[in-house]
C-alpha positions as CSV (number, residue, x, y, z in Angstrom):
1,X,60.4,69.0,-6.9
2,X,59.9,71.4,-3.7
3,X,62.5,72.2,-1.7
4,X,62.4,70.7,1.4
5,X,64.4,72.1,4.8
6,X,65.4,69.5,7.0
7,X,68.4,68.2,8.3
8,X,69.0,64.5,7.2
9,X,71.3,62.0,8.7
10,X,74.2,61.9,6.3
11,X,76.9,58.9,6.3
12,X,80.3,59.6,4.6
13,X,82.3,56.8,4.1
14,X,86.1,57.3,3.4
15,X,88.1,54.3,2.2
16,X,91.6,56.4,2.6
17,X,93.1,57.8,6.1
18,X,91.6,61.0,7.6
19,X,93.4,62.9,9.6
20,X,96.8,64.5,10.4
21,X,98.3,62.8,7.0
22,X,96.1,62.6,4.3
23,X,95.6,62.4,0.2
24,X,93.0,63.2,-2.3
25,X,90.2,60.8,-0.6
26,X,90.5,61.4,2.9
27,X,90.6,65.5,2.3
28,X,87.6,65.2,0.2
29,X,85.4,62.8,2.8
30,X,86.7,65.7,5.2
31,X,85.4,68.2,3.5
32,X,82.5,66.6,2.3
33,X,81.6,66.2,6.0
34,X,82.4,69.4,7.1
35,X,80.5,71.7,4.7
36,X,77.0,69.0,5.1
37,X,77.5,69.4,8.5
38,X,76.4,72.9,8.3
39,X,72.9,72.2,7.6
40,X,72.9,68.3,8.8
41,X,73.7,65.7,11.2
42,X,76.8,64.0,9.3
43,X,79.1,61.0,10.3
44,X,82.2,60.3,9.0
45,X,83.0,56.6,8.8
46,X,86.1,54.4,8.0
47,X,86.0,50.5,7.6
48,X,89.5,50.7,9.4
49,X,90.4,52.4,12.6
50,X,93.5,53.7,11.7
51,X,92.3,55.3,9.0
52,X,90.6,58.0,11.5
53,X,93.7,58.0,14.2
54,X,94.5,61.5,15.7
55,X,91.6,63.3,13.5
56,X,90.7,66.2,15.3
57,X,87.5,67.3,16.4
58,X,85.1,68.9,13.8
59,X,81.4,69.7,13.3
60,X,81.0,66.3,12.2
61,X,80.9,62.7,14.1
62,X,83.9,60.4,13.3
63,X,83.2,56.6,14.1
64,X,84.6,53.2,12.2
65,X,82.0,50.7,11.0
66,X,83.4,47.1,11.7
67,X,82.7,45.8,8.1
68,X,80.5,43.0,9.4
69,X,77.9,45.0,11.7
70,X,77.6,47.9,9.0
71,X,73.9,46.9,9.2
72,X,74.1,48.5,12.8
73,X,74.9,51.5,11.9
74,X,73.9,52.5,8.0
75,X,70.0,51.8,9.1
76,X,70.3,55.3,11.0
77,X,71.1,57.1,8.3
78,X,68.9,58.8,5.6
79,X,71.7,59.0,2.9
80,X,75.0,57.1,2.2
81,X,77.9,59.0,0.4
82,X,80.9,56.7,-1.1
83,X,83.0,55.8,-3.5
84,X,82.6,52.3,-3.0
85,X,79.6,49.6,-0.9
86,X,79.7,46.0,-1.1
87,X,76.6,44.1,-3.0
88,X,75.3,43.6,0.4
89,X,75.7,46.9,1.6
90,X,73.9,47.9,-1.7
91,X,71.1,45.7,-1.1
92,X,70.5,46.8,2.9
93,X,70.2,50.1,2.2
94,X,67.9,49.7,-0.8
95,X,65.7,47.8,1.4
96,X,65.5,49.9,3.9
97,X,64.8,52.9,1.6
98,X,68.5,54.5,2.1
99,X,69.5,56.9,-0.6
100,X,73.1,55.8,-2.3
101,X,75.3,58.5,-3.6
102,X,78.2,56.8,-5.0
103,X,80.8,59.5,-5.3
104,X,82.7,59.0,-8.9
105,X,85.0,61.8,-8.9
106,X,87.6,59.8,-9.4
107,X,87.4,58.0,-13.0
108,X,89.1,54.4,-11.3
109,X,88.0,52.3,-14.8
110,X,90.2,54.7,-16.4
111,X,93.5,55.3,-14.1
112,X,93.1,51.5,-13.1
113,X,93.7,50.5,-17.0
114,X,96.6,53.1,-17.2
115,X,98.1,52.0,-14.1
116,X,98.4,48.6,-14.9
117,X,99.5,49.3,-18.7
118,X,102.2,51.2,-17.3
119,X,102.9,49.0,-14.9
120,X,103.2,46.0,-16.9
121,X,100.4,44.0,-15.8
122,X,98.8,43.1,-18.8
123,X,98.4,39.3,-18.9
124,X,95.3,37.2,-18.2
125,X,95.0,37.0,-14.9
126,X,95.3,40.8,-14.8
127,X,92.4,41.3,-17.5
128,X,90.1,38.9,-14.9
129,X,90.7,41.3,-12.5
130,X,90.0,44.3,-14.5
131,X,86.9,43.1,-15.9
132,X,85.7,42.1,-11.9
133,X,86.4,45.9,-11.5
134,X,84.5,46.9,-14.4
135,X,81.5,44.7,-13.1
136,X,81.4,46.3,-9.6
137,X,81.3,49.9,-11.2
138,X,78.5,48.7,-13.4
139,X,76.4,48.3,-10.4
140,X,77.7,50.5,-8.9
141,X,75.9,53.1,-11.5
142,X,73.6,50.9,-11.4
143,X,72.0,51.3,-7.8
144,X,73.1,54.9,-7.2
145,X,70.3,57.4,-6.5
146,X,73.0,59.8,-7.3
147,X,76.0,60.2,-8.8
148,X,79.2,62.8,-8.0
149,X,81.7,63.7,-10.5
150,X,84.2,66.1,-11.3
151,X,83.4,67.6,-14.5
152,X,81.7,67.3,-17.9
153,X,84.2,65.4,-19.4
154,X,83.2,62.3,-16.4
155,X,80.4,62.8,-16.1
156,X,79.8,61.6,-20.4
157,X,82.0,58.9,-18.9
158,X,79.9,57.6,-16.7
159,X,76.7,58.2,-18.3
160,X,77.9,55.6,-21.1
161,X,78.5,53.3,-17.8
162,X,74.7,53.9,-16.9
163,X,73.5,53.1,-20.8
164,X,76.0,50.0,-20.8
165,X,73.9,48.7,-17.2
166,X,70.6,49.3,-18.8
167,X,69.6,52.1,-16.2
168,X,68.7,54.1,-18.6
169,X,65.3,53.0,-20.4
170,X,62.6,54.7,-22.0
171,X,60.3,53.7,-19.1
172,X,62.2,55.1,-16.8
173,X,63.9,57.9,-18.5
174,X,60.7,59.5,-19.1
175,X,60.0,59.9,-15.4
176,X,63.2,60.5,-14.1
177,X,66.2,62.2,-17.4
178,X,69.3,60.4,-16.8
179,X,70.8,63.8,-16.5
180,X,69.1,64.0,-13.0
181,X,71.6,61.7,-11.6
182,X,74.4,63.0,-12.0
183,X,76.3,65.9,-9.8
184,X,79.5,67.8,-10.8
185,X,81.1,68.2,-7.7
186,X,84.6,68.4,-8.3
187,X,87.4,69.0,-5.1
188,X,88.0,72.5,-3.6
189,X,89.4,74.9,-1.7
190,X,88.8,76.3,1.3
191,X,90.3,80.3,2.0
192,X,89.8,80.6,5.4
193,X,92.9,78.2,5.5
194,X,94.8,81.0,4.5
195,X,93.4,84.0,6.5
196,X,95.6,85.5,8.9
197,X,98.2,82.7,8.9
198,X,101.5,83.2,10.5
199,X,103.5,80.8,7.8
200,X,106.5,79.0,9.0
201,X,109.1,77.7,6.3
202,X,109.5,74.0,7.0
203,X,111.3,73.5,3.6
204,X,114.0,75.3,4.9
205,X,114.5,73.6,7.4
206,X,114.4,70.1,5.4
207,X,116.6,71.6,2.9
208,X,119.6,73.3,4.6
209,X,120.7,74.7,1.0
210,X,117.7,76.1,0.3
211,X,118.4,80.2,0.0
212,X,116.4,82.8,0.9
213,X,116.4,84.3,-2.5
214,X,116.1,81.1,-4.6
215,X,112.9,80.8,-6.8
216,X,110.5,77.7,-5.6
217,X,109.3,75.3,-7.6
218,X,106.9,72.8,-6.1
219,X,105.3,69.3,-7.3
220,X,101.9,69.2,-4.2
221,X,101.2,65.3,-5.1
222,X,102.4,62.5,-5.2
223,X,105.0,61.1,-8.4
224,X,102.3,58.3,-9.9
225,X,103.0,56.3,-12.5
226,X,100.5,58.0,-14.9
227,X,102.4,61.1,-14.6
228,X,105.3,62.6,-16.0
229,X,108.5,64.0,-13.4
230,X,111.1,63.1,-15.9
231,X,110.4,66.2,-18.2
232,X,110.0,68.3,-15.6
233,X,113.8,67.2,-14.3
234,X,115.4,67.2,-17.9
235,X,113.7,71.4,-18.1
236,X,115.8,71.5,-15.1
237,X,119.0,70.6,-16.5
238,X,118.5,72.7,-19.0
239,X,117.8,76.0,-16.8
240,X,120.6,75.1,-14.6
241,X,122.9,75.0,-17.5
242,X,121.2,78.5,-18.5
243,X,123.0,79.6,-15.5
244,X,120.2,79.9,-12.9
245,X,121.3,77.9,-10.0
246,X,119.1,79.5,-7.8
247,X,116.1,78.0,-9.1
248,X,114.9,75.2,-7.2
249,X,112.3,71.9,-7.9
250,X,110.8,70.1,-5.0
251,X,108.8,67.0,-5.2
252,X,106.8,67.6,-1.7
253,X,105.5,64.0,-1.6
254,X,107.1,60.5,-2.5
255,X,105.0,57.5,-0.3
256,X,101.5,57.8,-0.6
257,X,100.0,57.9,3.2
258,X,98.1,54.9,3.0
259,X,100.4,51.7,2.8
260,X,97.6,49.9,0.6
261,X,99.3,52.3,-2.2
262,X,102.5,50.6,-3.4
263,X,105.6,52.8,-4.6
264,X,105.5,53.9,-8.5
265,X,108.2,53.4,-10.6
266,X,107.9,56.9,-11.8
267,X,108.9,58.3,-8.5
268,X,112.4,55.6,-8.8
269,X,112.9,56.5,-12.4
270,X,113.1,60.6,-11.3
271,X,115.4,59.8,-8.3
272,X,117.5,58.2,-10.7
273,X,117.5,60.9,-13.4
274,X,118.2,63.9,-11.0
275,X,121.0,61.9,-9.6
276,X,122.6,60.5,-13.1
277,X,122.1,64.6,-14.3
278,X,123.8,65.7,-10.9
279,X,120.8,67.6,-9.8
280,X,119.7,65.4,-6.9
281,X,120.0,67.4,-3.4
282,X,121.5,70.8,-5.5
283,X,118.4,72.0,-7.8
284,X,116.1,68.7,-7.3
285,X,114.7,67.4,-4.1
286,X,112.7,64.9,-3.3
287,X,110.8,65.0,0.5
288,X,110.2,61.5,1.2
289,X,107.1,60.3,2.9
290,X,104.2,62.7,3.2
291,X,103.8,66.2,4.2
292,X,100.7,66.5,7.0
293,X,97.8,68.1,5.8
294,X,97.5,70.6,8.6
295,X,101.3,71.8,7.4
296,X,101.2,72.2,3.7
297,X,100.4,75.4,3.2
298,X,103.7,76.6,5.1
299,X,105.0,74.2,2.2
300,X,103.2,75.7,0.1
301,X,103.7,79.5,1.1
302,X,107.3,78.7,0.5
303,X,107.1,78.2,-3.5
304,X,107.0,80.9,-6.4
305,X,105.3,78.3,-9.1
306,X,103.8,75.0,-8.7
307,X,104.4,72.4,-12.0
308,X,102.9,69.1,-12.9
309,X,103.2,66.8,-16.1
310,X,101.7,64.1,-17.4
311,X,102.4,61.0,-19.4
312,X,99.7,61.2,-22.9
313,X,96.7,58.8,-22.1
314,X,92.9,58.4,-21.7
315,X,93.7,58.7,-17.7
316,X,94.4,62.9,-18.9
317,X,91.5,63.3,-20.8
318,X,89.5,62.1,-17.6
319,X,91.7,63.2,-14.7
320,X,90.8,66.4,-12.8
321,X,94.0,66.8,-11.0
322,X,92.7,67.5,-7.3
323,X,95.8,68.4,-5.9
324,X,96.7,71.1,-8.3
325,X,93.6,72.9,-6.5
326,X,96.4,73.8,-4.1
327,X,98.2,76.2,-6.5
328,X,94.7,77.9,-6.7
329,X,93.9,77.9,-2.9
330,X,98.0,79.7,-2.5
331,X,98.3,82.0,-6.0
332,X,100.5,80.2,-7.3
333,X,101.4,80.7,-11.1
334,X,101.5,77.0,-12.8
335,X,103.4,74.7,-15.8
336,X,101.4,72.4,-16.7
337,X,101.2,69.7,-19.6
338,X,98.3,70.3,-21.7
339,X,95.8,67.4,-22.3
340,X,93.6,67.6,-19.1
341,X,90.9,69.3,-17.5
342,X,92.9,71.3,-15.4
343,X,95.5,72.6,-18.0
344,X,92.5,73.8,-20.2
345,X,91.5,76.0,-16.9
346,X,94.8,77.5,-17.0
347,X,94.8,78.5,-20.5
348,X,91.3,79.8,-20.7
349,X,91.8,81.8,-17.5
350,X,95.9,82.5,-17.6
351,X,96.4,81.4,-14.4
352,X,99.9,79.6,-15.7
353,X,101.6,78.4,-18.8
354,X,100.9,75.1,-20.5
355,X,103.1,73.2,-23.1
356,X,103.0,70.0,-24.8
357,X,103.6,66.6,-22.9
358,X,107.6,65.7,-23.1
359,X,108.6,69.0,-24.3
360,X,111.6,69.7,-22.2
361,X,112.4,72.8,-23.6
362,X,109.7,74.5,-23.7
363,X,108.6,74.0,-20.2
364,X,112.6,75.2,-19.3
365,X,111.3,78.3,-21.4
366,X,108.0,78.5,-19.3
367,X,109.9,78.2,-16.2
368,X,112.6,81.1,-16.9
369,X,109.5,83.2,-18.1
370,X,107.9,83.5,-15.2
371,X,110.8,83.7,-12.9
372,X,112.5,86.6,-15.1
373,X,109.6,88.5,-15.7
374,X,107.7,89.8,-12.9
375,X,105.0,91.5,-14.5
376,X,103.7,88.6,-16.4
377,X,104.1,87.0,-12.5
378,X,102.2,89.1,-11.1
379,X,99.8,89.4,-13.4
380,X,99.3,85.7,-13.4
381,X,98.7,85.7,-9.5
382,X,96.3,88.1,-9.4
383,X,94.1,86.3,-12.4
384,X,94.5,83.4,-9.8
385,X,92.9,85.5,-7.2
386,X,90.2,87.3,-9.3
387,X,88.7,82.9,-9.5
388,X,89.6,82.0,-6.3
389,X,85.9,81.8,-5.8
390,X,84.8,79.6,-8.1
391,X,86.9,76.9,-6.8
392,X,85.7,76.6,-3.2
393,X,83.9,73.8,-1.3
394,X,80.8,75.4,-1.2
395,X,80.8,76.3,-4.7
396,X,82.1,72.9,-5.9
397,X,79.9,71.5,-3.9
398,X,76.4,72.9,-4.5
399,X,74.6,70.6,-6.6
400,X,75.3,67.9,-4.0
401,X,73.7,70.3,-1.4
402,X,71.0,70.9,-3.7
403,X,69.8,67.5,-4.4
404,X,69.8,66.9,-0.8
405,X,68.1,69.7,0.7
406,X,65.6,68.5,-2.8
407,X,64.6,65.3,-1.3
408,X,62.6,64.4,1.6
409,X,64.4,60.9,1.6
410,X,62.8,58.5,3.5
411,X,59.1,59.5,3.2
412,X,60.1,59.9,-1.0
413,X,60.1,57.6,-3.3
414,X,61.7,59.7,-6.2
415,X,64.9,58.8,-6.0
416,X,63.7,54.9,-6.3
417,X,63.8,53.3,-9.5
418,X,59.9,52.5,-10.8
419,X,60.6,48.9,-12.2
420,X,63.2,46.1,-11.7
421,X,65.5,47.5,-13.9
422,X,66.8,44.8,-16.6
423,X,70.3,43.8,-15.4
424,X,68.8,43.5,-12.0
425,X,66.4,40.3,-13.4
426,X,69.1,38.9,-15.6
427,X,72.0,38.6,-12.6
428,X,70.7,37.0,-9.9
429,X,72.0,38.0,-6.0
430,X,73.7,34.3,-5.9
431,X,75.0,35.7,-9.2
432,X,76.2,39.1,-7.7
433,X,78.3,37.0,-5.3
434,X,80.5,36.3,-8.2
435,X,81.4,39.4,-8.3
436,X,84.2,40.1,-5.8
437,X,82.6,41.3,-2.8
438,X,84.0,44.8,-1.5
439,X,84.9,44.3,2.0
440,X,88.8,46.2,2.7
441,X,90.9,43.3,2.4
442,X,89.5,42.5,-0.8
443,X,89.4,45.9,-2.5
444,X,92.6,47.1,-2.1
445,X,94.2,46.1,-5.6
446,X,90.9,47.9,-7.0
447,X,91.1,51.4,-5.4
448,X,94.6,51.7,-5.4
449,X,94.5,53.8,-8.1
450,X,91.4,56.4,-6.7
451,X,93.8,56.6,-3.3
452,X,95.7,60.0,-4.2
């Protein structure tokens, strides 16, 4: 396969807000835009126009696609990145010879089952809807030319998805490996953020008791229900009661920016316990809403450690934690619950310390160790910096540049499937319709989880 230097017309798609405030989704479709844009013509595109209100001007085209007329727009276009397309979206663009990249970085099948186990939604009704889910990602894997995920650990995820829709078959996999499909291209960081900054320190300005001399610690994402911010409060109590009052845990985001995302219980449940403990507004804080994106590294700059915990599930062993790419991106040292992707990073490379899920203690005893001794704090932030590297867009990124600067789309027909694959004869496009079609209004109970 010869490389092939063009620039192609690139559509990404964002199904979460971009601009001013903004989560996991809308930062990546940012991002994503921003570093194709370099050597193509990209468009971002929303389904909602809010979604793209006060975004400031980049190196890329910002539009939104009313969900009818998409048919308009997508035929311009040599190549289609999203997370999500509707079966007749699918079905356009595969007619009209329209590479799909369906972006899988989040594992929804997964944090979709968690999510409503831990919510309580397990009856009937809620399996129907779960299985519809399940359905849509089938094809999904189905149809796309390519694939984006976030590590190994998905990507075997997935590839059982693309065995269970009968993509892969020896006719087939003999022309084009199922391995070919599939691109690890996790989140990032990008350091130019943090070149010659003057920081401000908004924190203390939120917090009037917050001291000059007090030792940060920040939560950067939201309190979801798959995670864990009750251990992290109860280590609290316990190093308060140490006597170290001037240590200080702040929960930097409460309501997700998109109002499609309800409230978690989890986030409830740790107001409750830092109040009933007496550490509400003295050692725990909680900023409600949603710090804007262009501000959080003055949040950021701020903190001495970052922390995160999880609840045990499948949701860990799948995650990648995007937002803990932020304590990369700012040194900082981090506790974390082992069990996921990114606690295994920080172990192999020391960039923090890692205990077991719901140990209380020991992450009190992590905590106190890196704010008493500086050289193991110092230490750990400069292991941060020495992999800095490694964790930026256009490293995270490079297969997906690769496979499209590999292809010479439209006048190519690698990327197309050779024969009507079987699933394809046995459901039927009246059959498809079953399926719940993915328009905005109808999604929103299905990507709830992916929106962080």
């Amino acid at each position: 396969m010869s490389l092939i230097k063009k620039r192609k017309k690139i559509l990404v798609i964002s199904h979460d807000k971009v601009g001013p405030s903004m989560a996991g989704p809308g930062i990546r479709y940012h991002r994503i835009a921003i570093n194709l844009a370099k050597e193509h013509d990209v468009t971002l595109a929303v389904f909602n126009p809010i979604y793209i209100e006060g975004i400031e001007k980049n190196t890329y085209k910002a539009i939104d696609i009313h969900v009818q007329k998409f048919k308009d727009e997508f035929v311009k276009y040599d190549a289609i990145i999203a997370l999500w397309l509707s079966d007749e979206m699918i079905e356009f663009a595969k007619s009209n010879n329209i590479v799909i990249i369906f972006d899988l970085y989040a594992p929804v099948p997964v944090e979709d089952l968690v999510q409503r186990v831990f919510g309580g939604k397990t009856n009937p009704k809620s399996d129907y809807d779960y299985l519809q889910m399940i359905r849509n990602y089938k094809h999904f894997v189905n149809n796309g030319d390519y694939l984006l995920v976030s590590n190994n650990e998905q990507r075997d995820f997935w590839m059982g998805y693309a065995f269970a829709s009968e993509k892969v078959l020896p006719s087939n996999h003999v022309r084009r490996p199922i391995d070919s499909y599939f691109g690890i291209s996790p989140m990032g960081i990008d350091l130019n953020e943090i070149k010659d900054v003057r920081y401000k320190d908004p924190l203390s300005k939120k917090i009037k008791s917050l001291n000059k001399d007090d030792f940060v610690i920040v939560w950067t994402g939201g309190i979801w229900d798959w995670f864990d911010a009750i251990t992290p409060i109860k280590a609290m109590d316990i190093v308060v009661k140490s006597g170290k009052s001037n240590i200080k845990f702040i929960f930097l985001g409460t309501k997700h920016p998109n109002d499609d995302v309800p409230a978690m219980k989890e986030t409830e449940l740790a107001r409750n316990l830092a109040n009933k403990l007496g550490l509400l507004n003295k050692n725990v804080f909680f900023l409600d809403g949603w710090i804007p994106y262009s501000e959080r590294i003055h949040y950021f700059n701020r903190a001495n450690i970052a922390l995160y915990a999880h609840k045990p599930s499948i949701e860990s062993r799948f995650s990648h934690r995007t937002r803990a790419l932020e304590h990369i991106l700012m040194s900082l040292p981090t506790v974390a619950t082992r069990g996921d992707y990114f606690s295994d990073l920080i172990e192999e490379h020391q960039l923090g310390i890692v205990v077991d899920p719901f140990k209380e203690s020991a992450m009190a005893k992590a905590i106190l160790s890196l704010q008493e001794d500086t050289k193991l704090y110092n230490d750990t932030v400069n292991k941060i910096k020495k992999q800095q590297k490694i964790f930026t867009w256009d490293y995270t990124l490079k297969e997906l540049n690769i496979y499209i600067n590999s292809i010479n789309f439209k006048a190519s027909k690698y990327v197309k499937r050779s024969h009507q694959n079987v699933s394809e004869t046995v459901i039927s496009s009246k059959k498809l319709k079953n399926i719940k079609k993915l328009i905005p209004t109808k999604l929103k109970s299905k990507i709830k989880s992916s929106l962080r």
